[in-house]
C-alpha positions as CSV (number, residue, x, y, z in Angstrom):
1,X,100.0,104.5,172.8
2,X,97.4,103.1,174.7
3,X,95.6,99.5,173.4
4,X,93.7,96.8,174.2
5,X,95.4,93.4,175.0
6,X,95.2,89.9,176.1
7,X,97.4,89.7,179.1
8,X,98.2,86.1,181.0
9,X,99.7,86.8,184.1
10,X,100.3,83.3,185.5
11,X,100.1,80.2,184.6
12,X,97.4,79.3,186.5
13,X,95.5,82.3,185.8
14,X,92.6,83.0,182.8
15,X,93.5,85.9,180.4
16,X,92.6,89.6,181.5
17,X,91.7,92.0,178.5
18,X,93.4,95.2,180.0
19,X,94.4,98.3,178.8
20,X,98.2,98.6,178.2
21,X,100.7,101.1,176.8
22,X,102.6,100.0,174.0
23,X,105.7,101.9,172.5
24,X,103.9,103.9,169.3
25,X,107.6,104.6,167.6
26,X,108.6,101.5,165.3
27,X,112.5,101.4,165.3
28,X,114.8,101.0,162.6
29,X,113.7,97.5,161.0
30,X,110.9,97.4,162.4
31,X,107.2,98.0,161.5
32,X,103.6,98.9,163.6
33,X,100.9,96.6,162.3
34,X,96.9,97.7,163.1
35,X,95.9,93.8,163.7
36,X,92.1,92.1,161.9
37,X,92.8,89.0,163.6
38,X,95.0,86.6,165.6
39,X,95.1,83.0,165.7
40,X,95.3,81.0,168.9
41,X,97.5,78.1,168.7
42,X,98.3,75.4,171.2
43,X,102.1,77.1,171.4
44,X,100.5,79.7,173.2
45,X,98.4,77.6,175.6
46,X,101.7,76.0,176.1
47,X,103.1,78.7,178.0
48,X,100.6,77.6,181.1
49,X,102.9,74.4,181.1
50,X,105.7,76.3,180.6
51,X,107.4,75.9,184.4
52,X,108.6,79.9,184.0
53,X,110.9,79.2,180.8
54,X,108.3,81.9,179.2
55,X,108.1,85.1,180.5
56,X,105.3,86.3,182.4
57,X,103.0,88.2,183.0
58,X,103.0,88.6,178.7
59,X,101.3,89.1,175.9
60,X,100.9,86.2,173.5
61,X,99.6,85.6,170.3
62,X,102.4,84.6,167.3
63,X,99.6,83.9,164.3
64,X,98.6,87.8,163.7
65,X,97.3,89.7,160.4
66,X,96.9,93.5,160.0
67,X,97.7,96.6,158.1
68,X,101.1,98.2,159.1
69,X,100.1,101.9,159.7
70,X,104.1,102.7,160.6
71,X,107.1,101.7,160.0
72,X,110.9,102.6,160.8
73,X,112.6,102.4,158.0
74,X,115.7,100.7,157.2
75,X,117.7,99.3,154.3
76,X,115.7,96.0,154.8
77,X,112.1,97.3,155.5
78,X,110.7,96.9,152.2
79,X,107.1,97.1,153.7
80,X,104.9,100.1,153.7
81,X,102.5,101.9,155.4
82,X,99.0,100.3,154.3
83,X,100.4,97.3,153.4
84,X,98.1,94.3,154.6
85,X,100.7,92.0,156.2
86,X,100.4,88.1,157.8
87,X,103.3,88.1,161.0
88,X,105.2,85.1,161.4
89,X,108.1,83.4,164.0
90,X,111.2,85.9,164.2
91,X,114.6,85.1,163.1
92,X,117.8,87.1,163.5
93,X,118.6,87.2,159.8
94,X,122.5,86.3,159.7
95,X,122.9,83.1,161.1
96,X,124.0,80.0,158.9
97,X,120.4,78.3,159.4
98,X,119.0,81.9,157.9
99,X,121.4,82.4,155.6
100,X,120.8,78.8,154.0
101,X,117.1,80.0,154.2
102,X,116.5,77.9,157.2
103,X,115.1,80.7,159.6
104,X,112.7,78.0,161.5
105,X,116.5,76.6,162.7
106,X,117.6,80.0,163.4
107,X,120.3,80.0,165.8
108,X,118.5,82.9,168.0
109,X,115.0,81.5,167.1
110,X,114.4,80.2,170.9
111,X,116.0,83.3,172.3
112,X,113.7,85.4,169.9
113,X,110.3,84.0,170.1
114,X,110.2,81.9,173.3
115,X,112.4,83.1,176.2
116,X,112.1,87.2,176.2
117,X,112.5,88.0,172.4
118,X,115.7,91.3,171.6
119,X,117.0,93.1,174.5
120,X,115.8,96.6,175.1
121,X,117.0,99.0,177.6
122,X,112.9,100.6,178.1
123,X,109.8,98.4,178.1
124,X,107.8,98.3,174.9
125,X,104.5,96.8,176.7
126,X,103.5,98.0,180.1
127,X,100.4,97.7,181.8
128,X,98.4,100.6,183.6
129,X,100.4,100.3,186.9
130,X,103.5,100.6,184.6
131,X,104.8,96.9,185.2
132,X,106.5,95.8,182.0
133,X,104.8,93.2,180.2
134,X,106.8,90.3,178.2
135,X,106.2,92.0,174.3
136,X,107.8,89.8,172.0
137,X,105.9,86.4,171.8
138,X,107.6,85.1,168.7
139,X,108.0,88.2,167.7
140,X,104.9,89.1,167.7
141,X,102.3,89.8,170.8
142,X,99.7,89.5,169.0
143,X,96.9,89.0,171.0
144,X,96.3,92.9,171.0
145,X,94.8,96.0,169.1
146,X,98.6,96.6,167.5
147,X,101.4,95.1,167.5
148,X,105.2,96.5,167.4
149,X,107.3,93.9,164.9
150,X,110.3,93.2,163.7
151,X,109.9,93.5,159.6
152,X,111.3,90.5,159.0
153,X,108.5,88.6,160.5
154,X,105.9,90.1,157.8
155,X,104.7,89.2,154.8
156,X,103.0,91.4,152.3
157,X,99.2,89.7,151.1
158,X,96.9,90.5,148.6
159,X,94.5,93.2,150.1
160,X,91.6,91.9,148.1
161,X,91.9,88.7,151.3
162,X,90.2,87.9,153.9
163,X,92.4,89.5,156.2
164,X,91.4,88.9,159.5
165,X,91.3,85.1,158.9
166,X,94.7,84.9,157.8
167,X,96.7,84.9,160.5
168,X,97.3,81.0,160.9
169,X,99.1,81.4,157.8
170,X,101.8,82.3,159.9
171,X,101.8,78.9,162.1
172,X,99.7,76.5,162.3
173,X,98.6,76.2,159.1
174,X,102.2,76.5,157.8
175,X,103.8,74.0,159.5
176,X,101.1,71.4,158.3
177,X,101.4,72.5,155.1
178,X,104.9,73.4,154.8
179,X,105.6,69.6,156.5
180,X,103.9,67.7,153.1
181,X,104.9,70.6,150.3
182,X,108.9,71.2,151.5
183,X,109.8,69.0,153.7
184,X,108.3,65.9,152.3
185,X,108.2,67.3,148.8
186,X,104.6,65.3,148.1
187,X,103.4,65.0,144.9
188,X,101.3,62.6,142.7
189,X,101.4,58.9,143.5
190,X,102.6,59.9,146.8
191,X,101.2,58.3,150.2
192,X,100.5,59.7,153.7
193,X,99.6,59.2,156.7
194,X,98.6,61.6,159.7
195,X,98.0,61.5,162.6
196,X,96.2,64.3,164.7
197,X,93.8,65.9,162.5
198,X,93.9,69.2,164.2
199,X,94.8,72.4,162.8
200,X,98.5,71.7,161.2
201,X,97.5,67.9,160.9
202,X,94.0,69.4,158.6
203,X,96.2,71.5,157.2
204,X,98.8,69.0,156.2
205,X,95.7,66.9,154.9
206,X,94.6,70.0,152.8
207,X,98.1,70.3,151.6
208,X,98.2,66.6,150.4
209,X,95.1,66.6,148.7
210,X,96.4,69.6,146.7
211,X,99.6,68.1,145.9
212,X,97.6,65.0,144.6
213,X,98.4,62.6,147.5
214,X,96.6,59.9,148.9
215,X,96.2,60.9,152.6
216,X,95.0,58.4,155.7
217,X,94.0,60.6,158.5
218,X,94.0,59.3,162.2
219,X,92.3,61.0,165.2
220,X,90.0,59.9,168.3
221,X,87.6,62.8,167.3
222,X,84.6,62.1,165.2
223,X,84.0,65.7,164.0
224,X,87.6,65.6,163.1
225,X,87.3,62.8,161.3
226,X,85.1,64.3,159.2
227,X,86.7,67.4,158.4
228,X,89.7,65.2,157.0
229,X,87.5,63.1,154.4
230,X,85.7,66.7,153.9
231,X,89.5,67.7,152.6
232,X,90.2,64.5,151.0
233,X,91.9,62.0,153.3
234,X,90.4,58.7,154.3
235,X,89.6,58.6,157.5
236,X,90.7,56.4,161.0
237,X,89.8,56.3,164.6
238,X,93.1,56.0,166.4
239,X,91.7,53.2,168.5
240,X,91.2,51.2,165.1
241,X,92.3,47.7,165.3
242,X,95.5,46.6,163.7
243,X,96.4,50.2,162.8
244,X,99.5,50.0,160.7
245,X,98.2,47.0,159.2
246,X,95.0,49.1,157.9
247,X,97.2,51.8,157.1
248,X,99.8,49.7,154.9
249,X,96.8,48.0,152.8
250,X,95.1,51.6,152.2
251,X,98.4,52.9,151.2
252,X,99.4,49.5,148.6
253,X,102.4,48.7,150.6
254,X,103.0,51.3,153.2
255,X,102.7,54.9,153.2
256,X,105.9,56.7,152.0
257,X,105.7,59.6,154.4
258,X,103.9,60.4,158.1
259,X,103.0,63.2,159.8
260,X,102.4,63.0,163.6
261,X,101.2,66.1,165.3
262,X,99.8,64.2,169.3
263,X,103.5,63.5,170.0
264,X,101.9,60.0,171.6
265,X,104.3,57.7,171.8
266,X,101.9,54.6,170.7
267,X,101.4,56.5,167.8
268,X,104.9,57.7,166.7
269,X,105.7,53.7,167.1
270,X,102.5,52.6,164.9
271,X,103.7,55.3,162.1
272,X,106.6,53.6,162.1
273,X,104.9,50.5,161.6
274,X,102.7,51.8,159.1
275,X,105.9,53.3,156.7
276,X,106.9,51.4,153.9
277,X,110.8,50.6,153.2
278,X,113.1,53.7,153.1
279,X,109.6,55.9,154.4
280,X,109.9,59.0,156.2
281,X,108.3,60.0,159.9
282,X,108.1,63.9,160.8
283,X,107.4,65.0,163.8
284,X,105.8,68.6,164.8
285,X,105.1,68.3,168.1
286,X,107.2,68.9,171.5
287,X,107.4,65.7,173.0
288,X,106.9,65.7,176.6
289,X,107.8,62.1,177.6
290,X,110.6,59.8,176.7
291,X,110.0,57.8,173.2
292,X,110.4,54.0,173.3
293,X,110.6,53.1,170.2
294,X,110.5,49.3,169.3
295,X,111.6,46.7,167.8
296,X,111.6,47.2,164.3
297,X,110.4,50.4,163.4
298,X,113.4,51.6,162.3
299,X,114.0,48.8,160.2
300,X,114.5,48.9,156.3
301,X,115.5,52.3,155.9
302,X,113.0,53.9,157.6
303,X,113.6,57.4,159.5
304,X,111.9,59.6,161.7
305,X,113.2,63.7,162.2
306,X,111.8,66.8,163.8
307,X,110.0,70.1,161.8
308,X,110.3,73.0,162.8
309,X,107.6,75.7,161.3
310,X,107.2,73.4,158.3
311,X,110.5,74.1,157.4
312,X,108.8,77.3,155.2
313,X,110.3,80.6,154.7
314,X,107.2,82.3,155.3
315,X,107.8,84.9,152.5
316,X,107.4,82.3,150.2
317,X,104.8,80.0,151.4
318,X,102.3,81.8,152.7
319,X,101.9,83.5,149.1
320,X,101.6,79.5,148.1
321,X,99.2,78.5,150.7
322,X,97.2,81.9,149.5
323,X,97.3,81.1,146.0
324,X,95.9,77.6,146.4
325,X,92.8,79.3,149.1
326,X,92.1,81.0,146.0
327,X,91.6,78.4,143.9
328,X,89.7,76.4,146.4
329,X,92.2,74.0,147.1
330,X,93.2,75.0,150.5
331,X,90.2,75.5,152.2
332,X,91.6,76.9,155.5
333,X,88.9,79.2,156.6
334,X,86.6,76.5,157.2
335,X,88.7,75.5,160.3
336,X,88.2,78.7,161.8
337,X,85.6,80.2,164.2
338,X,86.2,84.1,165.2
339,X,86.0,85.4,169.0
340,X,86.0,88.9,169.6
341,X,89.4,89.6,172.1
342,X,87.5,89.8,175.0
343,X,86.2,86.7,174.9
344,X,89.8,84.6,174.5
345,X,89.0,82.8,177.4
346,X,85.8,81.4,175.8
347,X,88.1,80.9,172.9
348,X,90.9,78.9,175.0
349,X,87.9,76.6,176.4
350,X,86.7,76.0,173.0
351,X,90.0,74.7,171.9
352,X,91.0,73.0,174.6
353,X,88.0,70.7,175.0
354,X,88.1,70.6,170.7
355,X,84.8,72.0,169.9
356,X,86.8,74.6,167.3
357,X,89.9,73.3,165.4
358,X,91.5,76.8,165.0
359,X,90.2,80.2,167.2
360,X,90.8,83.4,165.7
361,X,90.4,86.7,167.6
362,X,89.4,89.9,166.6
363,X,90.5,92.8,168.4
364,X,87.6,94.7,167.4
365,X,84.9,92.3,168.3
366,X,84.0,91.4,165.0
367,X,83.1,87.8,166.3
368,X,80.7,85.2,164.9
């Protein structure tokens, strides 16, 4: 079938909103989702810095929500045809990480949504010269008019939603959220700290402030600052003076958990600073640089450890997340600003140079 699609071809190169041929037949497992909207995150920016460990030319987009219009059946495709679906990261289903309901730590999960996704022996995604295009962006591709996705990567919403803002659900917003509500296990009386107060560190915020939390949030930018005492946190500029020390008397001690999302490596160390005894440091980020850390941030118990996808099974928190939107405790929608597809690049600027927290695109160019 032929669609519309977001296609980077190089690294160096802006998006290109072409017309491409996409395999119309869902196979066994797998299901053909109509997408409302797609979520850019700065995973898929990443890919530009990739050094060719992604392959290109693809299409991205891994934070996609539609109606499934096909499927292929299956003894595990419990999803039908009209269903209104969020997409999330791919997993191979049978590994000990999955079967322990770890899919994030999938043993395939690089393979799957990073590096060229399941082998095929005919393209699913060509372009009009017929040059196969890379499909499976964590399992997804979603930066398109339809998508082609394994059914395990979908979970069934409430149609009465806002479904082309939902997307993010699937990423961003999950990993913040699924950082303070499974890995930390917040609740009331707790204390946090983050730092970043972008989309999964706002999110994380929101996700505090609903758990009953007391939240510091750190960033260098003012309008994100403000969003984060909008959600409930109290608010720091990064360059604040005597950081952890602030942090430790707003927190009566030293805040029991921290989030960083800026994978800075002056700010990993004064989250360490700011933790008290036996506190708990995750990290969400890639680092890109070695991480010094010094003396005496590990100290007293303290410990730091990587997330992955907010450790969620997105079949179960993404209903959560939903649940909460509804009762207008996770206000997520008021980080997001829609761009029809073919402005992505306008949408890429945007978030770049942090004048939108979270871009969504709309195939159909529903923008506002």
């Amino acid at each position: 079938m032929r669609i519309q699609a977001a296609v980077l071809r190089s690294g160096d190169s802006p998006f290109t909103v072409e017309e491409v041929d996409l395999r119309e037949e869902p196979g066994a497992g797998e299901i053909l989702v109509e997408i409302a909207g797609s979520g850019m995150c700065r995973t898929d920016l990443a890919v530009r810095r990739s050094a060719g460990r992604s392959p290109l030319p693809a299409v991205l987009g891994h934070e996609g929500a539609g109606v499934v219009v096909r499927t292929g059946g299956g003894p595990d495709t419990e999803i039908g045809v009209g269903d209104h679906v969020v997409l999330s990261f791919d997993s191979c289903g049978h590994c000990g990480s999955c079967r322990a309901a770890a899919p994030a730590y999938c043993d395939s999960f690089a393979a799957l949504n990073l590096f060229g996704g399941r082998k095929e022996d005919t393209p699913r995604l060509t372009d009009a010269a017929g040059g196969a295009l890379a499909p499976r962006w964590f399992g997804q591709s979603s930066f398109a008019r339809y998508a082609l996705v394994s059914a395990r990567n979908a979970v069934r919403v409430d149609p009465a939603l806002p479904l082309e803002l939902l997307g993010p659900l699937g990423c961003g917003f999950l990993t913040g959220a699924g950082a303070v509500l499974n890995t930390f296990r917040t609740g009331p009386g707790d204390t946090l700290a983050v730092y970043g107060a972008g989309a999964v560190g706002l999110a994380a915020v929101m996700a505090a402030t609903a758990a009953g939390a007391l939240t510091v949030a750190v960033d260098r930018h003012p309008g994100r600052l403000a969003l984060a005492e909008r959600f409930g946190a109290l608010a720091l500029h990064a360059d604040t003076p005597g950081l952890p020390e602030r942090i430790r008397r707003l927190t009566d001690g030293g805040a029991r958990y921290a989030l960083d999302t800026t994978a800075a490596p002056p700010l990993i160390n004064d989250a360490l600073r700011a933790l008290r005894p036996t506190g708990v440091l995750g990290l969400v980020a890639r680092l890109h640089t070695a991480l010094p850390l010094e003396t005496g941030t590990l100290d007293r118990g303290r410990s730091v450890r990587h997330i992955c996808e907010g450790d969620a099974v997105p079949a179960l928190l993404i209903p959560r997340l939903t649940t909460l939107w509804q009762a207008g405790r996770f206000p997520f929608d008021q980080l997001i600003r829609t761009y029809p597809l073919t402005a992505v690049n306008d949408a890429e600027r945007d978030c770049e140079a942090g004048r939108v927290v979270k871009p969504v695109l709309l195939p159909e160019g529903r923008g506002r």
